[in-house]
C-alpha positions in Angstrom: 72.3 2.2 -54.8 69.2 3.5 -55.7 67.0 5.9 -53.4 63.6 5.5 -52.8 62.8 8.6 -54.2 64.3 7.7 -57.7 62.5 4.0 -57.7 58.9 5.7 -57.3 57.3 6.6 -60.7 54.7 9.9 -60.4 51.6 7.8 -60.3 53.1 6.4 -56.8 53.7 10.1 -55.4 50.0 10.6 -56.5 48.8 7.4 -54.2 51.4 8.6 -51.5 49.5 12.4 -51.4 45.6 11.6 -52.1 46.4 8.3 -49.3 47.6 11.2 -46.5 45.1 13.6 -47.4 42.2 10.2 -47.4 44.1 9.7 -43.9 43.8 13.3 -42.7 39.9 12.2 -43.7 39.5 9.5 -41.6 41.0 11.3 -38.8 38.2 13.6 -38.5 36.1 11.3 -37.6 38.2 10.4 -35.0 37.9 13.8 -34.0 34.4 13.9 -33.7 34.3 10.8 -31.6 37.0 12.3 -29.5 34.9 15.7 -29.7 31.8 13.9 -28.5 33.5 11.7 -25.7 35.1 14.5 -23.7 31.9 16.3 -23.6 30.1 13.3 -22.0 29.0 13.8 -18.8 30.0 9.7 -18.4 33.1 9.8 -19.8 36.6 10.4 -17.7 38.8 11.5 -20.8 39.4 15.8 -20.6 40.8 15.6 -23.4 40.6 14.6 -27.6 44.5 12.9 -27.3 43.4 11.3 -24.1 40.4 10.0 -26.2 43.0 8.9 -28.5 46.2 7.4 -27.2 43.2 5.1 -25.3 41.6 4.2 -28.4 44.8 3.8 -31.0 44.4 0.2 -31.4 40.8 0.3 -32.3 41.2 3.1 -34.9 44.2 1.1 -36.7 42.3 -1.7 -37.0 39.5 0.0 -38.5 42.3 1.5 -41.0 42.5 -1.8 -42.5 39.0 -1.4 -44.3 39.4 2.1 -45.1 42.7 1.2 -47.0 40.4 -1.5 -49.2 37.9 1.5 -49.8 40.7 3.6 -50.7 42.7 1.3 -52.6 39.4 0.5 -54.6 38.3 4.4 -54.4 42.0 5.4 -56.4 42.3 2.6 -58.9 38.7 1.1 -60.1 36.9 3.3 -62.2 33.3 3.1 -60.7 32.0 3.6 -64.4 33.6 0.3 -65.6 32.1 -1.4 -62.8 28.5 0.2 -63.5 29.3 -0.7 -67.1 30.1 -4.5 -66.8 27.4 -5.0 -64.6 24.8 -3.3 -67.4 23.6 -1.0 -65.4 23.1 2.5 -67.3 24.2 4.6 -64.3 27.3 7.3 -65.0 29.3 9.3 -62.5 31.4 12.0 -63.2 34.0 12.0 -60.6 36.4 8.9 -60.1 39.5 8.5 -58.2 41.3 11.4 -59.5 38.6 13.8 -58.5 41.5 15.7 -55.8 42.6 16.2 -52.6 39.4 17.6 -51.4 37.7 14.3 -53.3 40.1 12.4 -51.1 39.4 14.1 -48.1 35.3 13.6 -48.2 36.3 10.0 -49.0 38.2 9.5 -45.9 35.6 10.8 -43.6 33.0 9.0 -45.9 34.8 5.4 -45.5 35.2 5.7 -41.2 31.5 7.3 -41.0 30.1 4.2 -43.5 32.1 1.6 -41.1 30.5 3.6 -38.0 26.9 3.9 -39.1 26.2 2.5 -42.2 25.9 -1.1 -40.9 23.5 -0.2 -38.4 21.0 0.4 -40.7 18.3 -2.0 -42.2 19.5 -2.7 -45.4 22.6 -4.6 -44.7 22.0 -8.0 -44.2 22.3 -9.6 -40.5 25.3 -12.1 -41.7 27.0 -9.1 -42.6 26.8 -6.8 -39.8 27.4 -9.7 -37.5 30.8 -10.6 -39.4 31.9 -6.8 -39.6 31.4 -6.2 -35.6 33.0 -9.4 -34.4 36.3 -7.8 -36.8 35.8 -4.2 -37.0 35.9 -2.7 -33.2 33.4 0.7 -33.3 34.7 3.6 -31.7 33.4 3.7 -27.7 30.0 5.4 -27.8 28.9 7.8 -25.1 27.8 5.2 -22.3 27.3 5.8 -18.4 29.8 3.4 -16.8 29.3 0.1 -16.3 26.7 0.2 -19.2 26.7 -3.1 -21.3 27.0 -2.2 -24.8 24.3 -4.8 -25.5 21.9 -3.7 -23.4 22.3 0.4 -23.3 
């Protein structure tokens, strides 16, 4: 019987490395949530694993996303994309850019989810669809605050 080591080819160590350093990369931005919460002056937690072991559902949840990004992040050349759409635009750095290309892209997909649908330009649809699926990390409130209505 064949191990599991023998059955994966290279290419799948490769996704098995850049996807634990692209995890190490989301979990900073756990860490800065965690970071910011225990320095609240409304929050209970003392500590970043406190912050954590009450928040592990939402942040697993939110893994599903950042697996899409990183799934399309190591395998779709963003150049072929830009090309097929006709639009002249050419980067040099694609999913084999590295571990520390992996990293940023970690921390870049969990910071997107956080903040990048509060802005203007996504559409309302959108945003509405994403929040009602995509828990955000607890914000810095007083208690009893309604998240609606800060």
């Amino acid at each position: 019987m064949k191990t599991l080591a023998v059955l994966l080819t290279p290419e799948h160590w490769g996704d098995v490395g850049y996807w634990l350093v692209f995890f190490a990369g989301t979990c900073m931005w756990l860490l800065v949530c965690a970071g910011a919460a225990i320095r609240s002056k409304h929050n209970p937690l003392k500590t970043r694993w406190a912050y954590v072991t009450m928040n592990w559902d939402i942040f697993l949840i939110r893994q599903i996303p950042d697996l899409v990004i990183y799934t399309l992040w190591r395998h779709v050349n963003l150049n072929d994309v830009l090309t097929a759409m006709h639009i002249p635009w050419q980067f040099g750095i694609s999913g084999s850019s590295g571990f520390v290309g992996a990293l940023c892209v970690g921390f870049s997909a969990d910071v997107l989810i956080a903040s990048g649908l509060k802005t203007k330009y996504v559409p309302d649809a959108l945003r509405q669809w994403v929040q009602e699926r995509i828990p955000e990390l607890p914000a810095d409130k007083p208690n009893g605050a309604n998240p609606q209505n800060p």
